[in-house]
N, C-alpha and C positions, 0 to 999 in steps of 0.2 A: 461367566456369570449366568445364571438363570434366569429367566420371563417369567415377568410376573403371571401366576393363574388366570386363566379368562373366565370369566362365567360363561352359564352357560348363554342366557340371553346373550349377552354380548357377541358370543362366536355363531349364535343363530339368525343374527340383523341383517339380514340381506342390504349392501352397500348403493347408498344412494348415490343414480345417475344426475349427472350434473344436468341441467335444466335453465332454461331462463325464463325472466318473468317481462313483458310485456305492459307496458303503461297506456290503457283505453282512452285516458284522457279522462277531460270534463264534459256534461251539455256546455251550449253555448252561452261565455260568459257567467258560466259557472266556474269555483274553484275547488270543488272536490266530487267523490262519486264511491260507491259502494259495490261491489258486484256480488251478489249473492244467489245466483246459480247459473250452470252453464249444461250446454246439450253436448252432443257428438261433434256437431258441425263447429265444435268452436262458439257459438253464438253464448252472450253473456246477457245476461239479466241483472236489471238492479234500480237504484235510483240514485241520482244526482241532482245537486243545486244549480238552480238557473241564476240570473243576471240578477233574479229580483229576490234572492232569497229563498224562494220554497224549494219543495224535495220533488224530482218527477220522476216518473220512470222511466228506465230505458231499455232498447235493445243493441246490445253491441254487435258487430258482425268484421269480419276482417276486410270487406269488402266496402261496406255502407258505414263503417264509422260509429259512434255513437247516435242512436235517433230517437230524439225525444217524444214519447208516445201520451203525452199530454194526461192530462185528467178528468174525472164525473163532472167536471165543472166548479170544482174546488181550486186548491193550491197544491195539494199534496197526493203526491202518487208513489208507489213503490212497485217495484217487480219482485216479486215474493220465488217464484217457478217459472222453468220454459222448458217447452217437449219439446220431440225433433221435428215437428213441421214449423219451430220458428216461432207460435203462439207463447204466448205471455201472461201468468195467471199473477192477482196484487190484491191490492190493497189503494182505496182512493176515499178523498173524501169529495164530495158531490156540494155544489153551491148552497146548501141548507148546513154545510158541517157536517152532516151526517159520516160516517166509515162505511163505505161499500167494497165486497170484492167484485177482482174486475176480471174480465180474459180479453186479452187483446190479439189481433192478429191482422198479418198486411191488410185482406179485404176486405175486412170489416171495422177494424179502429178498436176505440174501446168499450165495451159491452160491459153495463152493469150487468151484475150477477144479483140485485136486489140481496133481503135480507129473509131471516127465515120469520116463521109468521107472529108478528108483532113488535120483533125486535128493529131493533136501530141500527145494530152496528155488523158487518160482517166483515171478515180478515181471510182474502185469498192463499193459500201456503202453498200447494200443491199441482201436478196437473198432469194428465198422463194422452196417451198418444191418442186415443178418442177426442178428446177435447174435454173430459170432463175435469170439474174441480173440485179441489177439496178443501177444508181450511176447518173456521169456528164463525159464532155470532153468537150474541144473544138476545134469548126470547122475550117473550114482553114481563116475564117474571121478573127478570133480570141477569137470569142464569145463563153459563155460556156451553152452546154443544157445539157438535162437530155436525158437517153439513157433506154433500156429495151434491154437487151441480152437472146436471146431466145437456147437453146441449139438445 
């Protein structure tokens, strides 16, 4: 009996190694969590729900666990990016409601990143080995650009 023809994709797939996936867990008295970006060192970024319902951010480590890196002063925080010294670039909202991005990092906590001039809202996305940040906001027009937060 003959084999069926291969394409050629098919016979060019390099075969996937088997792998496992590893469960972070929750923050505390939370029941779910998100991770959405991770460094060299294994370190995870993201946000999960606390006890009381909102969304925080976190830094996962295989060492330290999930640790919740709190918020502007609001309820809601996300980890957006993390470079490899561990720092954590997001998205928060600050006690007025406002959307601020943020960088967090062990000794310092978390630093607003304010907004660009007139606007309201800024969205942390990005963050590279300097510390600086990247992301969006918008202006006091309304319009949304892209911003570069320099430390």
């Amino acid at each position: 009996m003959l084999a069926a023809p291969v394409a050629a994709a098919e016979a060019a797939a390099p075969a996937l190694s088997a792998g496992t996936m590893q469960d972070l867990g929750t923050l505390s008295g939370g029941t779910s969590s998100v991770g959405r970006a991770i460094n060299d060192q294994g370190q995870v970024a993201g946000y999960g729900d606390t006890a009381d319902g909102s969304d925080h951010a976190f830094l996962w480590s295989a060492s330290d666990g999930m640790q919740d890196l709190g918020t502007l002063g609001g309820t809601v925080s996300s980890g957006q990016a993390i470079n490899e010294h561990g720092q954590v670039a997001g998205l928060s909202n600050t006690a007025d409601g406002s959307l601020h991005a943020f960088l967090w990092s062990g000794s310092g906590g978390m630093q607003d990143l304010g907004t660009l001039s007139g606007g309201l809202t800024s969205l942390g996305q990005a963050l590279n080995e300097q510390g600086q940040g990247a992301g969006y906001g918008d202006t006091a027009d309304g319009s949304m650009h892209a911003f570069l937060w320099t430390p």
